[in-house]
VOBA-1610 file (N, C-alpha, C; in pm, whole numbers, padded with zeros to 5 digits, always signed):
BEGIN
Unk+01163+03187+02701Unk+01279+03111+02745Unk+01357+03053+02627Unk+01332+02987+02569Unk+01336+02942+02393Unk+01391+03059+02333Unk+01352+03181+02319Unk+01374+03256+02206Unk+01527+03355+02279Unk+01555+03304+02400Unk+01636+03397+02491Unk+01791+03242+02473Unk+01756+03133+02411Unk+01843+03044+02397Unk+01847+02934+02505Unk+01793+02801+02510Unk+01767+02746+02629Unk+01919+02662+02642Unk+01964+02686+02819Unk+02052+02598+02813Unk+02053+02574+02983Unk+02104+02466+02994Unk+02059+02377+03116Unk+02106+02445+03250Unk+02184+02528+03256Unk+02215+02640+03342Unk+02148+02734+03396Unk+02078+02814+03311Unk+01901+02861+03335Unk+01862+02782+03355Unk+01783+02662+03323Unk+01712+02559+03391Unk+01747+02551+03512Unk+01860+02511+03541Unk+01896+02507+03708Unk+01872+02644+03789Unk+01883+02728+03725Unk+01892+02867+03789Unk+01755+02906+03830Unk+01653+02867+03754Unk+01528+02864+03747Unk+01465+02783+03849Unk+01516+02685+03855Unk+01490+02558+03957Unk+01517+02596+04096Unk+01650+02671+04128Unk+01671+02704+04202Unk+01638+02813+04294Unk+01559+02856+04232Unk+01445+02940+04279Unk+01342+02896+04309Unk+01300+02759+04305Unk+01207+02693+04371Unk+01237+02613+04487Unk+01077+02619+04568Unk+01101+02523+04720Unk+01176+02389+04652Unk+01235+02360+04720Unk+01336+02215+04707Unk+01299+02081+04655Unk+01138+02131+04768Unk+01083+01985+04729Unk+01001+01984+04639Unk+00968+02113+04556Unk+00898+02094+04420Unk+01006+02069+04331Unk+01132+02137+04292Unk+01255+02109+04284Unk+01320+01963+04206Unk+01315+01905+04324Unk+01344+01790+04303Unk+01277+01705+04277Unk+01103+01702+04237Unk+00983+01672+04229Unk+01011+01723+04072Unk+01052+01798+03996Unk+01041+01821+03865Unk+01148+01772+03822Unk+01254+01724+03897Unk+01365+01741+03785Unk+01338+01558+03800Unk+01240+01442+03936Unk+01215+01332+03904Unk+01075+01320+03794Unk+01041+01410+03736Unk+00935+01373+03657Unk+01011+01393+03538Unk+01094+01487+03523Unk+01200+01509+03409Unk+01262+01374+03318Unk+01361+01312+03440Unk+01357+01180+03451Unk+01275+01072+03404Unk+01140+01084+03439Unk+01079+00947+03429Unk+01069+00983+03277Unk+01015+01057+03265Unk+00973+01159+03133Unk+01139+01066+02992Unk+01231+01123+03021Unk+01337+01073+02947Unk+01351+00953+02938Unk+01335+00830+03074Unk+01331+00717+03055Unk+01225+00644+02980Unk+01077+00690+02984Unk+00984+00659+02904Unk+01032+00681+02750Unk+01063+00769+02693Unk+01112+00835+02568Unk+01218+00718+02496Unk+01297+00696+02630Unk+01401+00577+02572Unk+01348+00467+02566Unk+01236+00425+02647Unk+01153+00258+02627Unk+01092+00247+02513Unk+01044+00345+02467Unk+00936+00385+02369Unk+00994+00383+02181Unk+01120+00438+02196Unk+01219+00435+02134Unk+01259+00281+02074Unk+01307+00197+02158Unk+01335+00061+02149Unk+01261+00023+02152Unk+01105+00020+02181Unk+00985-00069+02103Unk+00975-00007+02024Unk+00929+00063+01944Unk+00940+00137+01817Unk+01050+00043+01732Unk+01161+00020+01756Unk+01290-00012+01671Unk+01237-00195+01679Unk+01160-00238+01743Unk+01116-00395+01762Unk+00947-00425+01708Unk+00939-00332+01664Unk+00765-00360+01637Unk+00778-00363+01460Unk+00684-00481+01438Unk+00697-00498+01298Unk+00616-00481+01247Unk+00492-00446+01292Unk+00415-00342+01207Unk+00435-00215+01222Unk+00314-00167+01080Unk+00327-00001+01099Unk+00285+00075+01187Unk+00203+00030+01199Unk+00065+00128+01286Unk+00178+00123+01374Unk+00129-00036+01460Unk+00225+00010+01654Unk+00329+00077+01614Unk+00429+00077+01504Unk+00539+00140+01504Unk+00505+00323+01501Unk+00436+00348+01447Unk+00430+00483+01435Unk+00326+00510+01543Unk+00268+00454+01623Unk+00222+00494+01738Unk+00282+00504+01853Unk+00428+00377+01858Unk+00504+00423+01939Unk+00567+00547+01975Unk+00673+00565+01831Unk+00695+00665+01763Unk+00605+00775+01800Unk+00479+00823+01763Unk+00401+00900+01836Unk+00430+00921+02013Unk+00371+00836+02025Unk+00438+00840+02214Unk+00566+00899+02262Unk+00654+00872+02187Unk+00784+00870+02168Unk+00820+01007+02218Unk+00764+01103+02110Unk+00805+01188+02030Unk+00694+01279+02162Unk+00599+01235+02217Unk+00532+01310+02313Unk+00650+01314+02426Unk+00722+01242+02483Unk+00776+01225+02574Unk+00887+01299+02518Unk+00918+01328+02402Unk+01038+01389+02398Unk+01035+01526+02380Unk+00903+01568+02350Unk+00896+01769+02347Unk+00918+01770+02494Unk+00861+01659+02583Unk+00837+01722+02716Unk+00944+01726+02739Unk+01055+01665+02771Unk+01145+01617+02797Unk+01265+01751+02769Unk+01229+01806+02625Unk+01335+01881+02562Unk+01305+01998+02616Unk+01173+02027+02657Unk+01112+02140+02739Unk+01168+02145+02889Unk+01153+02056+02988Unk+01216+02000+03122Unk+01377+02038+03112Unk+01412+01965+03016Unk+01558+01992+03038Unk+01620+02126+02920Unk+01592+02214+02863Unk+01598+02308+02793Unk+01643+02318+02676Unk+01628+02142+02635Unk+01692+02127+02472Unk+01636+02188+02383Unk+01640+02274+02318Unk+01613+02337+02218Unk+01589+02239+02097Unk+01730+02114+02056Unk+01735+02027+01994Unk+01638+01950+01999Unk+01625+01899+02104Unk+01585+01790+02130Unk+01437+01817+02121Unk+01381+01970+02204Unk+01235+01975+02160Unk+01184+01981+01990Unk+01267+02056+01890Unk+01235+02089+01756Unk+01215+01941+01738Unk+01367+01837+01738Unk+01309+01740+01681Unk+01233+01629+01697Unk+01150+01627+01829Unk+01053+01571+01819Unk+00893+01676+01828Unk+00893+01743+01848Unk+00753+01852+01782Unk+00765+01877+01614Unk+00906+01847+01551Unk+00873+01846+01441Unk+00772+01736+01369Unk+00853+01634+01468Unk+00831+01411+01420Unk+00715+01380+01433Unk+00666+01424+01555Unk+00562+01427+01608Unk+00396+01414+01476Unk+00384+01543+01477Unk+00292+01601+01337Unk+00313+01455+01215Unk+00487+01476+01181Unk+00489+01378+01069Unk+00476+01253+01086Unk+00487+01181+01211Unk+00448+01023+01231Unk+00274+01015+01244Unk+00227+01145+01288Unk+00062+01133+01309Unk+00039+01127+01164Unk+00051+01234+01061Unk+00043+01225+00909Unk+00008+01074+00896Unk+00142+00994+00879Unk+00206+00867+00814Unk+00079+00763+00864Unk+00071+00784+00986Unk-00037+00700+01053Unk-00207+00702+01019Unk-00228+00864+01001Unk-00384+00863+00916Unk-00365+00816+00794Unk-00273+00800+00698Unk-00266+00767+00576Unk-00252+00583+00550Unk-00188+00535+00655Unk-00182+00398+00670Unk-00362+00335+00696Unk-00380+00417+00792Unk-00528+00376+00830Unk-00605+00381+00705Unk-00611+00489+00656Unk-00691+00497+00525Unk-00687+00450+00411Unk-00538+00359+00402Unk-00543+00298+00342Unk-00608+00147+00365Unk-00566+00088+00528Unk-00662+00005+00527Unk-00760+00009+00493Unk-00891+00094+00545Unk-01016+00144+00532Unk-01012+00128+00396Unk-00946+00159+00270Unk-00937+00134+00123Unk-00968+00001+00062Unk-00882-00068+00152Unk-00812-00207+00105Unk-00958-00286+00153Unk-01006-00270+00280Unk-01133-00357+00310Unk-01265-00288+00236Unk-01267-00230+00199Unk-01394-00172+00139Unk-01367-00166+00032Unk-01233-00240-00048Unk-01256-00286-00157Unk-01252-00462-00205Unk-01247-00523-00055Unk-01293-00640-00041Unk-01439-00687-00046Unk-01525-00587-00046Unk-01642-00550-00034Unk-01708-00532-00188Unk-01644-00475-00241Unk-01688-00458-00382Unk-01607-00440-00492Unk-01666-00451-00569Unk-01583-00470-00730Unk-01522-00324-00768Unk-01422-00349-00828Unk-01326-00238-00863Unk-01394-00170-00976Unk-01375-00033-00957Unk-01423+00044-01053Unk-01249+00077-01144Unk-01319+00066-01299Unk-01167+00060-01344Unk-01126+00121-01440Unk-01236+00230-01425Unk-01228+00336-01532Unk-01066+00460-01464Unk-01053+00448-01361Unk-00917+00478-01351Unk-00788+00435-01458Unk-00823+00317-01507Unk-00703+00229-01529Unk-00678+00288-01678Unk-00835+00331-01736Unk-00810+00368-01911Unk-00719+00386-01950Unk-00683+00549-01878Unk-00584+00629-01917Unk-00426+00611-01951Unk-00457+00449-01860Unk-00263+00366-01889Unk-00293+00289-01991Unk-00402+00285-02065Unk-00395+00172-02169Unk-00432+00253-02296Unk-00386+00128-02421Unk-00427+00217-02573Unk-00504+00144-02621Unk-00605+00149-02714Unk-00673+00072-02771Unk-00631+00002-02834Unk-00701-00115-02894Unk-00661-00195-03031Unk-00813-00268-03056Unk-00822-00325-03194Unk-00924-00340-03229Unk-00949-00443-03316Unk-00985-00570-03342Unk-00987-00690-03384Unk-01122-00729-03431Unk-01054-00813-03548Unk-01204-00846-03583Unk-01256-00999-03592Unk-01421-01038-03572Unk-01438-01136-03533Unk-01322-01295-03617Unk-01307-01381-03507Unk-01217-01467-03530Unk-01095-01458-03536Unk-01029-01304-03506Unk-00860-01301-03473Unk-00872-01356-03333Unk-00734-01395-03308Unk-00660-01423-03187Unk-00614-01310-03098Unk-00717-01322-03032Unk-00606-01248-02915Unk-00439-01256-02915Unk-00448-01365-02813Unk-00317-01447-02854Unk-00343-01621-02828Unk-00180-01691-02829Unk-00254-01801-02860Unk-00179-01888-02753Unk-00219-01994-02727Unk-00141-02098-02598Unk-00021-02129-02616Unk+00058-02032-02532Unk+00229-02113-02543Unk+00317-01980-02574Unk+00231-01822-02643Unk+00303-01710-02676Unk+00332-01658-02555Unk+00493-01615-02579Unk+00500-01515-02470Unk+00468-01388-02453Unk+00388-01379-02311Unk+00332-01279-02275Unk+00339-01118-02215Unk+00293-01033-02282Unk+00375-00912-02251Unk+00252-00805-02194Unk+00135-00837-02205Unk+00040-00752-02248Unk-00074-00830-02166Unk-00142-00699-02084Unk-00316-00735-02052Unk-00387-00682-02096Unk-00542-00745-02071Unk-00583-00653-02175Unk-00743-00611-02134Unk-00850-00512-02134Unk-00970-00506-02096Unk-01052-00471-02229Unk-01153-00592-02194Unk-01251-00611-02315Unk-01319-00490-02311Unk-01368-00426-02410Unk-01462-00276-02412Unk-01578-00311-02496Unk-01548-00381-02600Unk-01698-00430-02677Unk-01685-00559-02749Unk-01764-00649-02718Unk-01766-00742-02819Unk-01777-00869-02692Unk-01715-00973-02799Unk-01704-01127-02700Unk-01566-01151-02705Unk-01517-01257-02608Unk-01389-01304-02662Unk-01425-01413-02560Unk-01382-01538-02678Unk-01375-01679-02623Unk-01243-01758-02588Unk-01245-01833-02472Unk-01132-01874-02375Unk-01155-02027-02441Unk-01062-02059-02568Unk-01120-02195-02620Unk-01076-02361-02529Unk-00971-02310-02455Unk-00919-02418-02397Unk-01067-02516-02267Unk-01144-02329-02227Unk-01236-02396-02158Unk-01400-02416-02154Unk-01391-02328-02333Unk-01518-02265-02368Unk-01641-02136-02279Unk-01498-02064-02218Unk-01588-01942-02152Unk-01562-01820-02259Unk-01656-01774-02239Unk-01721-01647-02296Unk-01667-01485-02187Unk-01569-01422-02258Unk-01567-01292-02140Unk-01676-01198-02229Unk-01682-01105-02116Unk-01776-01002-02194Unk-01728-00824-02160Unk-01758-00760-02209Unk-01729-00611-02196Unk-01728-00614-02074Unk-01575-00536-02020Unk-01556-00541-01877Unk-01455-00620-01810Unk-01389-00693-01895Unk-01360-00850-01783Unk-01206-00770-01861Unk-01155-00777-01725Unk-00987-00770-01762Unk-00917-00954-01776Unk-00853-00951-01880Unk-00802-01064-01899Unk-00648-01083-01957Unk-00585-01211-01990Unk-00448-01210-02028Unk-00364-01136-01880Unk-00349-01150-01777Unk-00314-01104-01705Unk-00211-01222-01627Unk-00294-01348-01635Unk-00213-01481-01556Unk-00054-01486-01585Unk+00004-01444-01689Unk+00134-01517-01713Unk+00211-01425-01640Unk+00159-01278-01593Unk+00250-01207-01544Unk+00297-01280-01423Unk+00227-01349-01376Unk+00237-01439-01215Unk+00281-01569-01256Unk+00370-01597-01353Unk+00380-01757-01380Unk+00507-01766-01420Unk+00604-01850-01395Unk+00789-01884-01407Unk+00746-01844-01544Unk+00722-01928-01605Unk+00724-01915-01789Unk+00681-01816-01859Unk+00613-01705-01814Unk+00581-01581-01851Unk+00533-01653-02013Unk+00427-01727-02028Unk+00362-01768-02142Unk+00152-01773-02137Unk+00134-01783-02188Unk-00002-01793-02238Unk-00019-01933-02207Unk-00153-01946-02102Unk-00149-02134-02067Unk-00267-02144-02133Unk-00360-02064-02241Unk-00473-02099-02263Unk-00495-01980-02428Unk-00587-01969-02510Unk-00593-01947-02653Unk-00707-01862-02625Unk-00707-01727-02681Unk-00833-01600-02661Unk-00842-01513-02795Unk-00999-01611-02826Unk-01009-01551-02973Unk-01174-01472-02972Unk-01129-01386-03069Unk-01232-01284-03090Unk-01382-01378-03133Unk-01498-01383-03038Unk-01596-01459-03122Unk-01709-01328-03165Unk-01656-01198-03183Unk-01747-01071-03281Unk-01592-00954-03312Unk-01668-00871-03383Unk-01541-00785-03387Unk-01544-00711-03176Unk-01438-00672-03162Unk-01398-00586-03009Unk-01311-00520-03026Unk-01351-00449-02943Unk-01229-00337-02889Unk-01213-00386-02757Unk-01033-00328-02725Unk-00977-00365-02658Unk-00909-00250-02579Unk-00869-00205-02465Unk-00770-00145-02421Unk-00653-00242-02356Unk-00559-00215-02425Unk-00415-00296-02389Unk-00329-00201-02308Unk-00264-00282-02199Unk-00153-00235-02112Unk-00060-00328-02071Unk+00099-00288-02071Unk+00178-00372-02106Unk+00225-00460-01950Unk+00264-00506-01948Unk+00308-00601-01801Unk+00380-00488-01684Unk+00499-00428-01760Unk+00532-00327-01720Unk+00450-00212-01615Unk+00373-00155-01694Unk+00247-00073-01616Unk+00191-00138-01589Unk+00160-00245-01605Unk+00045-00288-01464Unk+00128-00361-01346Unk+00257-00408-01340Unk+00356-00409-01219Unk+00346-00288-01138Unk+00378-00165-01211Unk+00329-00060-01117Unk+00217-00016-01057Unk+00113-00034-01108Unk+00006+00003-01085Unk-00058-00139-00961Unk-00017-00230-00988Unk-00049-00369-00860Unk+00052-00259-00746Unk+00169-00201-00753Unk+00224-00168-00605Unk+00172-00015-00631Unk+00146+00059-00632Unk+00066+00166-00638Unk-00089+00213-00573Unk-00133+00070-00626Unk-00268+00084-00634Unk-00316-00013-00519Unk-00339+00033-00394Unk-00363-00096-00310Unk-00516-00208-00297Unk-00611-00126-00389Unk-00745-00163-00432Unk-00722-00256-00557Unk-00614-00182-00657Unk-00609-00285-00755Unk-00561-00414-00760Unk-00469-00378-00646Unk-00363-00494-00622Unk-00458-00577-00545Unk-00562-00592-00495Unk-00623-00661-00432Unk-00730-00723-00485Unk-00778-00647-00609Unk-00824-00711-00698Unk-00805-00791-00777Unk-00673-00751-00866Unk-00593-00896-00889Unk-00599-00984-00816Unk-00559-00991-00677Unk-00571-01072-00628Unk-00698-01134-00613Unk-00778-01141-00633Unk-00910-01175-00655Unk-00990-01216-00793Unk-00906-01203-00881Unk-00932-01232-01002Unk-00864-01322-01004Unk-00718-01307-00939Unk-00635-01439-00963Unk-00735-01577-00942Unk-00803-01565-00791Unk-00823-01711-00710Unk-00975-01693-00807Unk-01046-01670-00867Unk-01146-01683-00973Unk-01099-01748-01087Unk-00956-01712-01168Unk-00874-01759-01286Unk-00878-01920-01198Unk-00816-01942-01073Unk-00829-02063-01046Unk-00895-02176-01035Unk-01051-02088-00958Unk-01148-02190-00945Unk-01229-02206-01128Unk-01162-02154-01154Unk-01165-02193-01307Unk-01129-02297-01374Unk-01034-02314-01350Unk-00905-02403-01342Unk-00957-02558-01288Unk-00991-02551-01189Unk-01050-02666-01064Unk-01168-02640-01159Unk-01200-02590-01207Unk-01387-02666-01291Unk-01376-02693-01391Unk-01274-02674-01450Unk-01268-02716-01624Unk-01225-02839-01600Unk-01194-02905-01708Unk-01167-03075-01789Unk-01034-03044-01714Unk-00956-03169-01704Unk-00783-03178-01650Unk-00741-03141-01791Unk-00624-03126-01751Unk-00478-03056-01789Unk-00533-02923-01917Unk-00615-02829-01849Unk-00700-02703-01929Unk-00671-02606-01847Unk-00635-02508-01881Unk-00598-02412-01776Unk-00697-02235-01856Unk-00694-02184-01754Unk-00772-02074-01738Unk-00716-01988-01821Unk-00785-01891-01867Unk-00700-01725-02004Unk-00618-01673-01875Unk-00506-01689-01993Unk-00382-01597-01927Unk-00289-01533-02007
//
C-alpha cells in the first residue's frame, strides 16, 4: 500500500469495502489514536525532565506510526517510526548515565583517565607549589612525593588531586600555600580542561563535587580564618 503511494482516497476506498460497522469502528479508533498523539505531544512540550520527556515522546511517536498507517500518511508514518528508534536511543543513554552517576557515588573515581589531559612537572623538595593570594590557573595531581597544605598543616599524598578550589571561587585566587615537603612529580591541567572535562564527564563532575564538600569540612576543622588548598 506504501510502496503503491498512500493517499487518503484509497484509504476510503478500502474502507469502503468494508461492513459499515467495522468501518466506522476503524476510522473511531483512527481518531482516538490521533487525539492521544496530540495529548502526548503537549505533555511532552510541559515535562521538565528528561526521561518523562522522552518517554512521552516515545508514546507519542507510537501513536503516530499508527495513526500515519490508519490514515495513509506516508509523512506522518516515516516521521514518527523514524523518532521513535531515536527518542528510545536518547533514553537508554540518559538511564545509563544515571546508573554512572550513582555508582559513582558509591566509589572513588578512578583517574587514570584524566592523565592523558595533563603534562607533567617536577619540583623539588621545598618549592612552592603555589602560594596564598596567586592567581589561579592550574590543577594539579600529586604522582610522587608529599606536598604540604601550610595554612592547615595537612599532608596530601600520591593520588590526591589538588589546587582545584579557586576554579569555584569569585576571586579565582589561591586561599591557602602548597609546598613541596620531598622532591614530586606532578601532572598539571589547566582550568580550561578541566571546565570541560567537569561537563563531559558526569562521574568526574561528581567527584569534584565531592572533593569540594571534603575541601570544606576541612575548612570547618581547621583554626578560623584558614582555609583549605586551593
Amino acid at each position: 500500500m506504501f510502496e503503491q503511494g498512500l493517499s487518503l482516497s484509497q484509504l476510503y476506498t478500502f474502507f469502503h469495502w468494508l461492513h459499515g460497522a467495522v468501518r466506522d469502528h476503524l476510522f473511531q479508533i483512527v481518531g482516538t489514536l490521533a487525539w492521544a498523539k496530540a495529548l502526548t505531544a503537549i505533555g511532552a512540550a510541559y515535562m521538565k525532565r528528561m526521561i518523562p520527556l522522552r518517554t512521552m515522546a516515545m508514546l507519542g511517536n507510537v501513536f503516530g506510526v499508527a495513526v500515519g498507517i490508519g490514515t495513509g500518511s506516508l509523512a506522518a508514518f516515516i516521521e514518527h517510526a523514524v523518532n521513535l528508534p531515536l527518542n528510545a536511543t536518547r533514553l537508554r543513554e540518559m538511564r545509563r548515565l544515571i546508573a554512572s552517576v550513582r555508582g559513582a557515588n558509591s566509589t572513588e573515581l578512578n583517574i587514570e583517565w584524566l592523565k592523558p589531559f595533563m603534562h607533567p612537572r617536577t619540583l623539588k623538595a621545598g618549592s612552592r607549589v603555589f602560594s596564598k593570594g596567586d592567581e589561579a590557573c592550574e590543577a594539579f595531581l600529586l604522582v610522587e612525593g608529599r606536598v604540604v597544605v601550610l595554612e592547615i598543616s595537612a599532608t596530601l599524598e600520591p593520588g590526591a588531586i589538588f589546587g582545584e578550589m579557586a576554579l569555584f571561587t569569585a576571586a579565582g585566587q589561591r586561599t591557602a600555600s602548597a609546598v613541596c615537603a620531598s622532591d614530586v612529580r606532578l601532572l598539571v591541567i589547566t582550568y580550561e580542561q578541566f571546565e570541560q572535562l567537569y561537563f563531559q564527564n558526569p562521574e568526574f563532575g561528581l567527584y569534584l563535587v565531592r572533593l569540594i564538600v571534603r575541601r570544606f569540612e576541612m575548612n570547618l576543622a581547621a583554626p578560623a580564618n584558614v582555609s583549605a588548598v586551593s
